[in-house]
Structure formats: structure tokens, C-alpha cells
TIKE-676389 format. One record per residue (C-alpha): x, y, z; residue number from 1; residue in three letters. Coordinates in pm, 1 decimal. Each point is the difference from the previous one (the first is absolute). Example, Ala and Ser with C-alpha at 12.3 -4.5 7.8 and 13.67 -1.06 7.14 Angstrom:
2
((1230.0; -450.0; 780.0); 1; "ala"),
((137.0; 344.0; -66.0); 2; "ser"),
***
This chain:
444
((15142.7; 8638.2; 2127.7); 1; "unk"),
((-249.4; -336.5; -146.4); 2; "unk"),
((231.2; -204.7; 235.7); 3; "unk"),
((-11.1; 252.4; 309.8); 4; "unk"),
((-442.8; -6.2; -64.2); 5; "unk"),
((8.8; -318.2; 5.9); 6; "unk"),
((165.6; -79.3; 301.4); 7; "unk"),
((-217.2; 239.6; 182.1); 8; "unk"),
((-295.4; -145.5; -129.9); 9; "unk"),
((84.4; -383.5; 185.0); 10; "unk"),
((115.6; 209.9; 295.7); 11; "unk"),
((-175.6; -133.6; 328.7); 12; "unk"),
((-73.5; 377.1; 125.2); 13; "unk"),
((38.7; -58.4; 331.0); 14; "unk"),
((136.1; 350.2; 95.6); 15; "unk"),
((-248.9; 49.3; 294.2); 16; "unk"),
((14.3; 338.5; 228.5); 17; "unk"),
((62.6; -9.7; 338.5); 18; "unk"),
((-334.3; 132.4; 158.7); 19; "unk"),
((184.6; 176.7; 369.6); 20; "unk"),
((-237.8; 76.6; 222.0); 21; "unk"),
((78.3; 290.3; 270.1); 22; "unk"),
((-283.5; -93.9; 343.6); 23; "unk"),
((153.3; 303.9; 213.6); 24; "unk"),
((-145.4; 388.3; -163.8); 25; "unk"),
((-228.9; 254.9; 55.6); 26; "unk"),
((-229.2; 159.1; -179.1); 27; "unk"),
((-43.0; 339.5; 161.4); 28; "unk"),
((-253.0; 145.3; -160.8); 29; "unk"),
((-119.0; 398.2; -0.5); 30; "unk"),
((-355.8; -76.7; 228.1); 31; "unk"),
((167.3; -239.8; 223.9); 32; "unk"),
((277.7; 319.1; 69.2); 33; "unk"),
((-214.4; 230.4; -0.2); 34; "unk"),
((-230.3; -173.3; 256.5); 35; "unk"),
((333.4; -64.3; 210.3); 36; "unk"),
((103.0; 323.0; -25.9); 37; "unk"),
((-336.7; 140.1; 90.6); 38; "unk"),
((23.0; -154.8; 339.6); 39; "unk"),
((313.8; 125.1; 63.3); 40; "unk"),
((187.5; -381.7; -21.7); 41; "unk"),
((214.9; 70.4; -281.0); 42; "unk"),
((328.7; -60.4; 265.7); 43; "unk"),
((-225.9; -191.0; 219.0); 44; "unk"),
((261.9; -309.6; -122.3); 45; "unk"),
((322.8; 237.5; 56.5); 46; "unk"),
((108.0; 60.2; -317.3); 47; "unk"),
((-202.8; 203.9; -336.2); 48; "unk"),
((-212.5; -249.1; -214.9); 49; "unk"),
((190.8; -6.7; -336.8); 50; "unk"),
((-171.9; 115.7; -329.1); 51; "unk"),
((-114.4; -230.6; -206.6); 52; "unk"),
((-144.8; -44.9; -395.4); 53; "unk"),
((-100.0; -285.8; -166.5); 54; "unk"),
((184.2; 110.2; -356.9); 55; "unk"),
((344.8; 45.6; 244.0); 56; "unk"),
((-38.8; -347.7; 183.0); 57; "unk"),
((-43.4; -210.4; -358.1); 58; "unk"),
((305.6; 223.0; -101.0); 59; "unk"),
((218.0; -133.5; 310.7); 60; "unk"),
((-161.9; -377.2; -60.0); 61; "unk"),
((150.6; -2.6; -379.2); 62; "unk"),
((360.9; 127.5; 93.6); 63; "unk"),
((-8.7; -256.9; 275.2); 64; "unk"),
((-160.1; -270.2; -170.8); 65; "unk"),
((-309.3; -42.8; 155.6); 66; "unk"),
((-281.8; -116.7; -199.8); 67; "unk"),
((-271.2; 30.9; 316.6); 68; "unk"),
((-9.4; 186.3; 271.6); 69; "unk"),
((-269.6; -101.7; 326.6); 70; "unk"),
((-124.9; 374.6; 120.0); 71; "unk"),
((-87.8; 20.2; 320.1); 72; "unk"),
((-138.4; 329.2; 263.8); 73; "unk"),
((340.3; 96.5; 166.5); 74; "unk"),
((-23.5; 156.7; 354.5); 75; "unk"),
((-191.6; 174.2; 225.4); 76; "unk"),
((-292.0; -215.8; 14.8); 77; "unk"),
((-332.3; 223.5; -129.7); 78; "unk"),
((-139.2; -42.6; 310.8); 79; "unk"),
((-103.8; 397.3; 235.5); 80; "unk"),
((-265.9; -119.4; 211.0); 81; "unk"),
((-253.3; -40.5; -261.0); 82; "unk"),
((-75.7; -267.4; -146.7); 83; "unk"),
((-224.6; 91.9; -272.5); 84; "unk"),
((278.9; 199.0; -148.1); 85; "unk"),
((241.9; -263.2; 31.6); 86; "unk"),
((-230.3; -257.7; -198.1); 87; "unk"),
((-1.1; 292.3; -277.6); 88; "unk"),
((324.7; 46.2; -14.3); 89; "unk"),
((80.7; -305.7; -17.0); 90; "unk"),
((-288.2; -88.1; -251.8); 91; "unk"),
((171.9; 311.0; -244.1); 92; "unk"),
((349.6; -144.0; 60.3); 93; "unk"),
((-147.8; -393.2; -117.9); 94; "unk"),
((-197.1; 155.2; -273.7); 95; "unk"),
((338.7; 245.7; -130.1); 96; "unk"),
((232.5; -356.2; 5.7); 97; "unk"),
((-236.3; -171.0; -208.2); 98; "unk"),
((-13.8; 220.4; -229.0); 99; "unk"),
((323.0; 23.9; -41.3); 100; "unk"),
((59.6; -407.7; -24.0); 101; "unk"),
((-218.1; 39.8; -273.0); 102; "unk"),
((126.6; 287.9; -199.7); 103; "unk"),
((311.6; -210.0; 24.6); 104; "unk"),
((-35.3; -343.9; -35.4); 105; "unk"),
((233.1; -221.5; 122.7); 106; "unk"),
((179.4; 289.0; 150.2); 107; "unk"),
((-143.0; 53.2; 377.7); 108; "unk"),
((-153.5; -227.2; 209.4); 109; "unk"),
((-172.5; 150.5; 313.3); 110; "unk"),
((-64.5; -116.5; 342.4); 111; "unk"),
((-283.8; 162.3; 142.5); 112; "unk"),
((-28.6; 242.5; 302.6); 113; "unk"),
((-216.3; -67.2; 278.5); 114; "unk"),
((-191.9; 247.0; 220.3); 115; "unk"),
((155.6; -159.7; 363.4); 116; "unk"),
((-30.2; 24.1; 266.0); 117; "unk"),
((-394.8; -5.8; -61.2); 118; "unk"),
((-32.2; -362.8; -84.1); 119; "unk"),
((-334.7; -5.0; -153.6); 120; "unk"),
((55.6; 264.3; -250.3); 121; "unk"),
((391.2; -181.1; -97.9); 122; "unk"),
((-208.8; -292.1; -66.9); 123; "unk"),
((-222.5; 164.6; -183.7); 124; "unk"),
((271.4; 169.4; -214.9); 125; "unk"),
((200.0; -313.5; -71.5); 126; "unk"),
((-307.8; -147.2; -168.4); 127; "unk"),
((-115.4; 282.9; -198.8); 128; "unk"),
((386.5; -10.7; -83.7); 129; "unk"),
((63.0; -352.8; -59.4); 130; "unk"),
((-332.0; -59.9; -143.0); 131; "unk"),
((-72.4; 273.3; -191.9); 132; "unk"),
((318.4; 192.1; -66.0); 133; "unk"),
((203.6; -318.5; -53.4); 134; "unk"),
((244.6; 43.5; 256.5); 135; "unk"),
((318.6; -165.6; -7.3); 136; "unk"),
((-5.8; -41.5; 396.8); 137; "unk"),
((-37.7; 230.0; 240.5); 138; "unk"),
((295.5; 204.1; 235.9); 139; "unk"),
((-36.9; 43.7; 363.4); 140; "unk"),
((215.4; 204.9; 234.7); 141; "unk"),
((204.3; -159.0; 304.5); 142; "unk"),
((-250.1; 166.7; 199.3); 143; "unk"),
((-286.5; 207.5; -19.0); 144; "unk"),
((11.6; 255.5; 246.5); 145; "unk"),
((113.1; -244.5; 285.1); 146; "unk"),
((-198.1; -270.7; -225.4); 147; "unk"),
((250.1; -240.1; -53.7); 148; "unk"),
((18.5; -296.0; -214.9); 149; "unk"),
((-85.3; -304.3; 164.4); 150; "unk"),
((-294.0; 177.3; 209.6); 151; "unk"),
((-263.6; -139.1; 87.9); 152; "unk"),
((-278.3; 223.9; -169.8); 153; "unk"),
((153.1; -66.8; -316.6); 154; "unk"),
((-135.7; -346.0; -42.3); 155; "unk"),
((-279.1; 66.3; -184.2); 156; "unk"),
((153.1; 158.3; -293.6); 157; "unk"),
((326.4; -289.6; 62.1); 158; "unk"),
((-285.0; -235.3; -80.1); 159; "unk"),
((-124.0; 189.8; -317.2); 160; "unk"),
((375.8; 43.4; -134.0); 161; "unk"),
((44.5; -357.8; 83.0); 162; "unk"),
((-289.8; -124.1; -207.3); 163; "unk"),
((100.8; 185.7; -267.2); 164; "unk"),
((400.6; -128.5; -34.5); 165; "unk"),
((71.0; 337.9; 59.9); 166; "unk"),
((375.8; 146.2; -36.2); 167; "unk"),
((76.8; 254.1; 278.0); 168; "unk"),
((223.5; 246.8; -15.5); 169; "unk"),
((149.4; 138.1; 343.4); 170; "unk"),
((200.6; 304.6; 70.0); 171; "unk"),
((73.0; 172.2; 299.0); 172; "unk"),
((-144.3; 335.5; 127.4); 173; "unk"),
((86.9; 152.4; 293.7); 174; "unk"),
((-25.6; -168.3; 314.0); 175; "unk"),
((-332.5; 122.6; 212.2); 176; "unk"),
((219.1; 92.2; 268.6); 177; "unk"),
((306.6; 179.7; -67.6); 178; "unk"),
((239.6; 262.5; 119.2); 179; "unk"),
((49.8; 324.6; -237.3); 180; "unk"),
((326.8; 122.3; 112.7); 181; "unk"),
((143.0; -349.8; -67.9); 182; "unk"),
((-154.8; -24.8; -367.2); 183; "unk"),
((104.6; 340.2; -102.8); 184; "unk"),
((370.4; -99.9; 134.7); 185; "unk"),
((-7.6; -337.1; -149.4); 186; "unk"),
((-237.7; -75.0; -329.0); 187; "unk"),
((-291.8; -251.4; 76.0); 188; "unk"),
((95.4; -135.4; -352.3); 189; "unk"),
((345.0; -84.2; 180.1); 190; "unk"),
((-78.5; -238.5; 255.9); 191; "unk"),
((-317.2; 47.9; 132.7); 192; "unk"),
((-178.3; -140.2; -334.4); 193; "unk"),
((181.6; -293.5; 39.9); 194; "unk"),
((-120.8; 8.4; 320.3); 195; "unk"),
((-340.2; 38.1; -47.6); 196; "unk"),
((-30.5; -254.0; -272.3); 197; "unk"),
((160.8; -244.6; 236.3); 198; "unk"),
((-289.8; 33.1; 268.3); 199; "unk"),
((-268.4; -18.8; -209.9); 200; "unk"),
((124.3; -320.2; -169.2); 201; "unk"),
((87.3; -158.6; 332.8); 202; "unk"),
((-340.8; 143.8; 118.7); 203; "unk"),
((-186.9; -218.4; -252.6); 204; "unk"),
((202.6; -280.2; 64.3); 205; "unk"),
((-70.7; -17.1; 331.0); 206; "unk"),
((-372.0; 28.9; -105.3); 207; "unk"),
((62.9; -323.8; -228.8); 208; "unk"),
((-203.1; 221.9; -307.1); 209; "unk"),
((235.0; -160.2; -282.2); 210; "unk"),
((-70.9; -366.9; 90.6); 211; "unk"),
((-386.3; 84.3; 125.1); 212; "unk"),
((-15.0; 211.5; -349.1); 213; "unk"),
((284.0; -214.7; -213.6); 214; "unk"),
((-130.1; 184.3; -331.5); 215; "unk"),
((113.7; 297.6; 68.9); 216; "unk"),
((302.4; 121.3; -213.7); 217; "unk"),
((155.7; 212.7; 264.8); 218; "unk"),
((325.9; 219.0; -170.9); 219; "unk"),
((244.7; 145.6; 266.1); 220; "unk"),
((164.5; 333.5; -63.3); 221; "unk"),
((384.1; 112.1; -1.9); 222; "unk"),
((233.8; -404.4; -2.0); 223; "unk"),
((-232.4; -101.0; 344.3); 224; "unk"),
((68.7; 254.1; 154.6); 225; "unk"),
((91.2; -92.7; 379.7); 226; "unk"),
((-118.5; -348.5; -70.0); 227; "unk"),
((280.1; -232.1; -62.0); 228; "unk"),
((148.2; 161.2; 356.7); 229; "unk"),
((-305.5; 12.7; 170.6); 230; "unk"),
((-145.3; -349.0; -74.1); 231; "unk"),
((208.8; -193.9; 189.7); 232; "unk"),
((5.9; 145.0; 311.3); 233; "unk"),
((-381.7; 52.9; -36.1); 234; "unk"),
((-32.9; -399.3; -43.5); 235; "unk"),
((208.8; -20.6; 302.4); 236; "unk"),
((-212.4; 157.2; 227.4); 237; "unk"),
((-272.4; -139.2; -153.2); 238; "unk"),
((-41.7; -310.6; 257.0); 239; "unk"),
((111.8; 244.1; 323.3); 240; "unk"),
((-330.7; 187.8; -121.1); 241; "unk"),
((-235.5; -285.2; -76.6); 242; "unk"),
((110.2; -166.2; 346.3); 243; "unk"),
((-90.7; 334.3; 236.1); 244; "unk"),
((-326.4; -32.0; -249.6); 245; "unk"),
((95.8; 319.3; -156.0); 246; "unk"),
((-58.5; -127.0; -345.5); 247; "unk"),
((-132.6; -229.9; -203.9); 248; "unk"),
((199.4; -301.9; -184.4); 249; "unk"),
((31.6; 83.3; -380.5); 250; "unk"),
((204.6; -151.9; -268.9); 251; "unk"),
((266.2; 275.2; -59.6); 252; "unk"),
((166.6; -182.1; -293.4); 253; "unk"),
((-354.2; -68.0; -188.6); 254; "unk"),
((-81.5; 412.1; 65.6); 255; "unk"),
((351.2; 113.8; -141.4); 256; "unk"),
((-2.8; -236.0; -278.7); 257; "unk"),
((-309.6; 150.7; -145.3); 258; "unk"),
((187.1; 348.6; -17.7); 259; "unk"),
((165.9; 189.6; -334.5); 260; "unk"),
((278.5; 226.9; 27.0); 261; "unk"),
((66.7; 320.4; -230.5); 262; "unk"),
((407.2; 87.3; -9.1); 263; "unk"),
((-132.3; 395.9; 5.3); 264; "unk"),
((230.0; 157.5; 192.6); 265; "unk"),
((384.1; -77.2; 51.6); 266; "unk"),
((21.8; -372.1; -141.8); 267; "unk"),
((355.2; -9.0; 108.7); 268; "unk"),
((186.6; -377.1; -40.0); 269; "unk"),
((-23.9; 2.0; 402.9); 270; "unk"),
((-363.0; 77.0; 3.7); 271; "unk"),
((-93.0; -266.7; -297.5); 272; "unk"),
((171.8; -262.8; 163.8); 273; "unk"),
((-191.5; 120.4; 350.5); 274; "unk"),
((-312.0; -34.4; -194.3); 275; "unk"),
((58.1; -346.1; -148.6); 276; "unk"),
((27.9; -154.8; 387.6); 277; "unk"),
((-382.4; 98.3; 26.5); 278; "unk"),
((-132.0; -114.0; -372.1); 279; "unk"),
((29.5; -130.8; -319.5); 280; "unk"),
((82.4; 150.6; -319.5); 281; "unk"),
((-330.7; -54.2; -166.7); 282; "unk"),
((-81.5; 262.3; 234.9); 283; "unk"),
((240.7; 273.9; -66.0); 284; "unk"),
((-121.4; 271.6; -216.6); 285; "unk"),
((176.2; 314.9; -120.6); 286; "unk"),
((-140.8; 329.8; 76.4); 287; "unk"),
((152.8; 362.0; -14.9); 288; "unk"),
((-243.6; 230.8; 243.4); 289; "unk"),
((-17.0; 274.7; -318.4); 290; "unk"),
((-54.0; 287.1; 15.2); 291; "unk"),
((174.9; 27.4; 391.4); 292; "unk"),
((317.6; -101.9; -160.4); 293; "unk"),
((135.9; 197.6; -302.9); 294; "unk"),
((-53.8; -177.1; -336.7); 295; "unk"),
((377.3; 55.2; -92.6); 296; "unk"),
((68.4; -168.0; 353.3); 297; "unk"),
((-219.8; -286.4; -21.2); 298; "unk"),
((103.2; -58.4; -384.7); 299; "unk"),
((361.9; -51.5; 159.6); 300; "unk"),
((-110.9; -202.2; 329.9); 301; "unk"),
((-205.8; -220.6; -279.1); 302; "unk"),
((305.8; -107.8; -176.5); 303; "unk"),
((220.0; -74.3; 251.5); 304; "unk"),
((-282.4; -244.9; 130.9); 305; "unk"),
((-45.0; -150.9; -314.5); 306; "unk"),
((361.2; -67.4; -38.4); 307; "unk"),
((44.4; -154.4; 376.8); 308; "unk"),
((-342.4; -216.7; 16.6); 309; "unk"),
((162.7; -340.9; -100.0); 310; "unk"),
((299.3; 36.7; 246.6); 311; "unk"),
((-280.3; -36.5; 244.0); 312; "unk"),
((-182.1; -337.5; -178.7); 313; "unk"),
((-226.2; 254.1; -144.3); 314; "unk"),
((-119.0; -17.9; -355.5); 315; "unk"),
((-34.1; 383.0; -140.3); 316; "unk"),
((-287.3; -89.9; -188.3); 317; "unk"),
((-206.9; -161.7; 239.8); 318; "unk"),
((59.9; 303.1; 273.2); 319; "unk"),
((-54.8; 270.3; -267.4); 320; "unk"),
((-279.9; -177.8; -168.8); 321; "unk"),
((-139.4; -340.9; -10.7); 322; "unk"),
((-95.5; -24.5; 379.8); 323; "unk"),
((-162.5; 342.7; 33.1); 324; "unk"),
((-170.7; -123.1; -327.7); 325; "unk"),
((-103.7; -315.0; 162.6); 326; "unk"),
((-154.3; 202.3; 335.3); 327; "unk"),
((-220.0; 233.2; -225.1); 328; "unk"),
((-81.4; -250.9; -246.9); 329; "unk"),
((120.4; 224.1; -273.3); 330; "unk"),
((147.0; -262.0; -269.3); 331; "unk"),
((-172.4; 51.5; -283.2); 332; "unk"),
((-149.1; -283.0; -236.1); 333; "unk"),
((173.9; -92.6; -310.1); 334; "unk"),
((-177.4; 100.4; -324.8); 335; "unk"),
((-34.6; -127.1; -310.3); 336; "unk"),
((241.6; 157.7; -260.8); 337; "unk"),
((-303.3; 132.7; -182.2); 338; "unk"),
((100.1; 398.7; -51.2); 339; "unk"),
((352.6; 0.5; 104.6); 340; "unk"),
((208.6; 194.3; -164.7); 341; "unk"),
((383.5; -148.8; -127.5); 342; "unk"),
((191.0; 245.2; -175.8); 343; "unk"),
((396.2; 39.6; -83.9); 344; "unk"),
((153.2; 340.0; -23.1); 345; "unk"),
((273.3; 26.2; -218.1); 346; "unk"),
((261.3; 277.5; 147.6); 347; "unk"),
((295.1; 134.8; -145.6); 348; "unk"),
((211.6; 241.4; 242.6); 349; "unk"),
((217.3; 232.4; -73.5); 350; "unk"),
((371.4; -138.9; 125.5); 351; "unk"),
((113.5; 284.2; 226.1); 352; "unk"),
((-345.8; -1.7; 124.7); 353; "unk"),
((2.0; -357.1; 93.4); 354; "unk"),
((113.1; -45.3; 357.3); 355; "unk"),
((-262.3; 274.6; 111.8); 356; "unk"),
((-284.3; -148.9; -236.4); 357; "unk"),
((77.7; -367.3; 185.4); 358; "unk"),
((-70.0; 189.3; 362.4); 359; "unk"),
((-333.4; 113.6; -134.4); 360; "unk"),
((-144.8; -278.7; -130.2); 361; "unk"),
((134.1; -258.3; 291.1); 362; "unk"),
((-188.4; 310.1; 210.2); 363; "unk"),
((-330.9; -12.6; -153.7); 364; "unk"),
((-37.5; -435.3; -33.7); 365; "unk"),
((150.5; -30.0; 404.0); 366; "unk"),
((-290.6; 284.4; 63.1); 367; "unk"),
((-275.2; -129.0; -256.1); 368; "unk"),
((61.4; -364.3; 109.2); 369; "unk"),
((-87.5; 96.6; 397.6); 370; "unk"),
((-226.4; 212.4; -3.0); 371; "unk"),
((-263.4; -55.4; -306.3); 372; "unk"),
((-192.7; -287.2; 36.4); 373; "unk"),
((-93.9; -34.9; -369.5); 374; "unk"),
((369.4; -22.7; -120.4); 375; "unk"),
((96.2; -339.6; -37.5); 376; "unk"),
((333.7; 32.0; -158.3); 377; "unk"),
((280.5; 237.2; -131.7); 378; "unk"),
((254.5; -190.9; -112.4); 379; "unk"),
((294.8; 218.6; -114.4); 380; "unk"),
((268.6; -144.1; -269.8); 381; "unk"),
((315.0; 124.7; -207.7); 382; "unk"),
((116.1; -101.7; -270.3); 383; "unk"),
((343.0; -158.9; -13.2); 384; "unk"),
((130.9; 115.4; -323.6); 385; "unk"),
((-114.2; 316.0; 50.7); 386; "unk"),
((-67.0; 129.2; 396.5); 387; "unk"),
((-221.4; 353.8; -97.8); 388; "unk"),
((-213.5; -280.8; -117.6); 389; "unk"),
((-249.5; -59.8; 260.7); 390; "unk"),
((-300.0; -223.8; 4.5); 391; "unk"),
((-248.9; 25.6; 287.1); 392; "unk"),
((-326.1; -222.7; -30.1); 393; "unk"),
((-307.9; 65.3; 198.3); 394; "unk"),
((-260.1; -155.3; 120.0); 395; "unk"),
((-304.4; 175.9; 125.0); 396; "unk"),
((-314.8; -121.4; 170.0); 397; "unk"),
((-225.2; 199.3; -265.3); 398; "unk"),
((-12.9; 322.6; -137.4); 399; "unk"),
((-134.7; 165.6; 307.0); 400; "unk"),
((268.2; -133.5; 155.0); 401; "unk"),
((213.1; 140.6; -272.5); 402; "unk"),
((-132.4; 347.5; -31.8); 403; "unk"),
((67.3; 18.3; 405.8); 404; "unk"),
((310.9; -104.4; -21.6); 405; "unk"),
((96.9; 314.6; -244.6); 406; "unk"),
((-165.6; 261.8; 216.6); 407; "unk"),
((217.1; -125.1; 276.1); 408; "unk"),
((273.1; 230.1; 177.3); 409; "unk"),
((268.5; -213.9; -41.8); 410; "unk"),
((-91.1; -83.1; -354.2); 411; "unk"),
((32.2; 392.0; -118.6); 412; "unk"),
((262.5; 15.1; 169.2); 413; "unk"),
((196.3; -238.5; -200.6); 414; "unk"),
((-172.8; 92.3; -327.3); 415; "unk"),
((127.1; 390.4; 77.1); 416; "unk"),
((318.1; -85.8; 121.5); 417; "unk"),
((77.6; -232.3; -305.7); 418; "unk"),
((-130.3; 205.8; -296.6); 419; "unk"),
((306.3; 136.7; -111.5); 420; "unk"),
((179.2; -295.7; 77.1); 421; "unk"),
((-203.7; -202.3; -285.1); 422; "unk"),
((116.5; -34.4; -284.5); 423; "unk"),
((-317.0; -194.9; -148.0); 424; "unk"),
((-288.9; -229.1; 146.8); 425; "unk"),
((-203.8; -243.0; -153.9); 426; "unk"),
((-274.6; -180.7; 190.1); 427; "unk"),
((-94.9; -340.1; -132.0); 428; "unk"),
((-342.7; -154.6; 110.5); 429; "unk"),
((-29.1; -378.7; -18.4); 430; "unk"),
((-216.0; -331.1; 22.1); 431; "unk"),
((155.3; -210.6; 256.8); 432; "unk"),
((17.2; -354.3; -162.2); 433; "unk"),
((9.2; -188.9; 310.8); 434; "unk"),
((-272.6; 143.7; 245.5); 435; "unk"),
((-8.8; -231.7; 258.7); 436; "unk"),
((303.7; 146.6; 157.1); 437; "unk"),
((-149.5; 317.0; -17.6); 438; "unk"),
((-286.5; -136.5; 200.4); 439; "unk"),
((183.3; -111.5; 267.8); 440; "unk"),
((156.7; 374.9; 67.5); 441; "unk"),
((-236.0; 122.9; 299.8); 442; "unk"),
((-79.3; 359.4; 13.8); 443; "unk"),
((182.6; 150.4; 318.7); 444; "unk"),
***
């Protein structure tokens, strides 16, 4: 046991979390139904707005491993003629998400909704939300009542977003045109989002707003939707158009390069390797579209993509974490090792209990290691001699970080599934001797 303590304390703890980030929910919220439903717009997208509660969405993020999720207003846009009441809703909705970020830190993200198509007052909200709130960026709809990215009238607020590095979050709504028996036969989720986020890309493109605005963070919905088909032939006709001065010359490669593509949605191999013809993988991030898609679902759909992502080039980590962490900014410093907490329990299991103890406690570190920020490392041993010996050693940002960590789901979980399984526990807290490892261990 000296020589096991000792060993632990020259470890370089190292055992760092990986911080996945989910860019494609909703946060549907009880005022921004309610005001939906009020007007009568609760199908108004062809299919029932899901329900939705904060406590059952962090509960789906820690079976899947999802450490944060970006929230954003699903469809209908709030918009009934009045735009007063849209501002207000939207101004609750803002309000409700931050909140929420921070009764959870670490947890949720949010991208603010804007008030379109009244451009003044969707300014106005994505400063108060930005500003003020401390918006994460800011969602806007393919189009706004026949509004559509790329128009015109929205330069003002492009401008604002622009000057403020601003991610943007797109999704599609329905299109402002559109023919009713043909959605109720056929889903607009099925084709027509596709679609519609299609358009309103190509639509800004042809307006040249990524390389007139090239700070903008723009984040495209469901693998590019149409994209990687459309582009080419849209580049093709490109010179017909400008020739019978129908169009203006743009750079089509500088506007597409600018773009980041979510895998919400089917992420089949075809469609990855579709996507990769129109961008890089720096700007592939993973998303799941909770809560449209059952959790059980998109817990299954999220391991099968983990375990196919380098058979397309693609690192797992950087799609599920590091380059959504590097759009939002959300890597957070390293700190000193000041009030960390390093401590060794000492288990003994009981032997026909083993196998099932094992499943629990490789269960809670895979969990604990995703999705809490302020655990730094769970490192799991057993001894040789004797295998119902098992060592785990943690390593906790402090003891807030600790005390979280046992009021956790997943953590009760494994502490009432185990209890009859223990045969005795012994927690051991210790003085790292060599710190400066422990220093370099950034808090994910």
C-alpha cells in the first residue's frame, strides 16, 4: 500500500475529461409554448413541438456524454404580426436561457433569439443579449416570414454581429411560401429543411455577407444540408448569371469557407464524406437536435458516430469537442493546484459481485469525465494479487467541484447500485509531492 501511495504521488495526472459540446438543441420553454400555442402555431411547422425540461435534457447529456449543450429557440419563429410581442417573447426566452447557463455552469450555452423580421428591435435584442445577458451568439431562422438570410434589410444587425465576432446559429423554419397538402404528405423536416437551409445559405452567398462580414461564425444545420450537391452547379451558373448582368461577381470559395457544419441529423458515411467535398474538419461539429429526436435514439446514433469518425480522417475529439470549444471560446484557463482535491479510495469487492461492480464504476468515470468540468481525473486500478482490490484515485478541481460531483445523477446511481456490492471502502486524502504536474491538468 506505501509503494502503491507513492507511485501515485509522482504520477503526472494528466487524466483530462473530454469537454463534448452538442451546437444543435432547443430549449422549449413553457412562455415561448404557450405564446405559440396562443396564436394557434403550435403545427404551424407540421409536426407538435416536443416537451422539453431542463432537469430531463442534462439527464440525456450525461448518458450520452455531453458535457455542454448550445440551447437554442426551435421553430415557429415568435413572430404574429406584432412586433412588440415578439421582442417580449423573445426578451423572456433570452432572459429564461441565461438563467439557466448560470444555474448550470458549464452545462448550457445559449444562442440568443432575435425578434425578426423587425430589424431594429433584433438589433436591439442581440445587444441587450450579448451585452448584458452574456450571450453565447445569437440563432436566426432561414427566413423570417419570407425574410431570408442574405437580405438586404438585414445589414444593419450583419454589421453589429460582425463587430462583435459573433457565432450564428442557423436552422431552418418553414419556407414563406409553401404548399400544405404536400407538407402534411411529406414532413418539412424530410426534405424541405434541407431545402430551406440550402437557399438561405446560397442566398447569402450570393450577397457576399461572409467575406463583406468575415467575423461572423456562421454554423450550418443537419451535415450541409443540400450544400455539397447544390454548390457546384450553383458556381456553374454563376458566370451565365454575372454575364446577362443578373448578378454580381462574388468569391464563392472565400463565402463557403467561412461556414461550420453540425452532423445533427442522419450523419451517414455517405453524407460525411458529401460534407468533407465542401469543408474542412476544423469545421465539423457534432450536434444531436434533442429533444426532436428521442434521447435513447440519439444516445445510439451518438455512438455509432463516434466509432466511424476516423474512417473519414476525422478525429472524434476534435468533432465532439475541441472545435466547438474553439468557436465559443469555451476552454477554460488552467489553475493553479491551490484547493484541489487528490484522494485514493481503497475498495474491496465482494468476488461474485465483481463483474457487475467493474460496469458501475467504468459507468460513473466515462460519465463524470464528460460531462463535469471540475473532474480532472478518475483513474480506476486493481490489484494484481488480489482483483476485488480496487484502487481509484481522484482528482477534483476543489471541493465545490467535489460536493457537485456527489449530487450528480450518475454518481448516485453508482453509489446505490454498488452498496451491497462493497465489501469495505476507505478513502485516503493526500499531499501531492510533485505539483507541477498537477498544474499543468486544465480544468475542462
Amino acid at each position: 500500500m506505501k509503494k502503491l501511495l507513492s507511485i501515485i504521488s509522482l504520477m503526472s495526472i494528466s487524466i483530462i475529461g473530454s469537454a463534448q459540446i452538442d451546437v444543435h438543441c432547443h430549449m422549449i420553454s413553457n412562455a415561448y409554448l404557450e405564446a405559440v400555442k396562443a396564436h394557434g402555431m403550435e403545427m404551424d411547422e407540421g409536426f407538435p413541438i416536443p416537451g422539453w425540461d431542463a432537469d430531463a435534457h442534462l439527464q440525456f447529456m450525461d448518458e450520452a456524454g455531453i458535457r455542454t449543450s448550445v440551447l437554442t429557440m426551435p421553430a415557429p419563429q415568435p413572430y404574429f404580426g406584432d412586433g412588440a410581442e415578439s421582442a417580449a417573447i423573445c426578451r423572456k426566452y433570452n432572459e429564461e436561457a441565461a438563467a439557466l447557463k448560470a444555474l448550470h455552469p458549464g452545462r448550457f450555452l445559449f444562442c440568443a433569439a432575435l425578434p425578426l423580421p423587425n430589424v431594429e428591435r433584433a438589433l436591439e435584442e442581440a445587444k441587450y443579449a450579448l451585452e448584458v445577458l452574456g450571450a453565447d451568439g445569437v440563432k436566426l431562422a432561414s427566413n423570417s416570414y419570407g425574410q431570408y438570410l442574405g437580405d438586404p434589410e438585414l445589414e444593419p444587425l450583419m454589421a453589429y454581429l460582425n463587430s462583435r465576432k459573433a457565432v450564428i446559429i442557423t436552422h431552418p423554419h418553414k419556407p414563406s411560401a409553401a404548399n400544405g397538402k404536400l407538407i402534411a404528405a411529406v414532413p418539412l423536416a424530410s426534405y424541405e429543411y434541407l431545402a430551406e437551409t440550402t437557399r438561405a445559405i446560397l442566398n447569402m452567398v450570393a450577397h457576399d455577407v461572409l467575406v463583406r462580414y468575415p467575423e461572423l461564425k456562421v454554423v450550418v444545420p443537419h451535415c450541409g444540408s443540400f450544400l455539397p450537391n447544390a454548390l457546384p452547379r450553383f458556381k456553374g451558373l454563376l458566370p451565365v448569371m454575372i454575364n446577362q448582368g443578373y448578378m454580381q461577381p462574388v468569391d464563392v470559395n472565400a463565402n463557403i469557407s467561412r461556414l461550420y457544419f453540425d452532423l445533427a441529423g442522419a450523419a451517414t458515411d455517405d453524407v460525411i464524406e458529401s460534407l468533407l467535398t465542401i469543408t474542412e474538419p476544423s469545421h465539423i461539429l457534432y450536434g444531436s437536435d434533442y429533444p426532436y429526436v428521442a434521447a435513447p435514439a440519439l444516445v445510439g446514433a451518438k455512438k455509432s458516430l463516434e466509432a466511424r469518425l476516423a474512417s473519414h480522417g476525422l478525429d472524434p475529439e476534435d468533432v465532439l469537442s475541441r472545435n466547438a470549444a474553439r468557436l465559443f471560446g469555451t476552454d477554460i484557463p488552467v489553475r493553479e493546484y491551490g484547493d484541489r482535491i487528490v484522494r485514493l479510495a481503497e475498495i474491496e469487492v465482494y468476488p461474485d459481485k465483481l463483474e457487475e461492480y467493474l460496469a458501475f464504476a467504468k459507468e460513473v468515470g466515462t460519465v463524470s469525465m464528460s460531462v463535469e468540468p471540475g473532474v480532472i481525473g478518475l483513474f480506476s486500478m486493481q490489484d494484481k494479487a488480489n482483483p476485488c482490490k480496487v484502487y481509484i484515485l481522484e482528482v477534483y478541481a476543489d471541493n465545490e467541484a467535489y460536493q457537485a460531483h456527489l449530487k450528480t445523477a450518475h454518481f448516485k446511481k453508482y453509489k446505490e447500485g454498488t452498496a451491497q456490492m462493497v465489501k469495505s471502502l476507505k478513502l485516503i486524502d493526500t499531499n501531492p509531492l510533485v505539483t507541477a504536474t498537477l498544474n499543468k491538468s486544465a480544468v475542462r
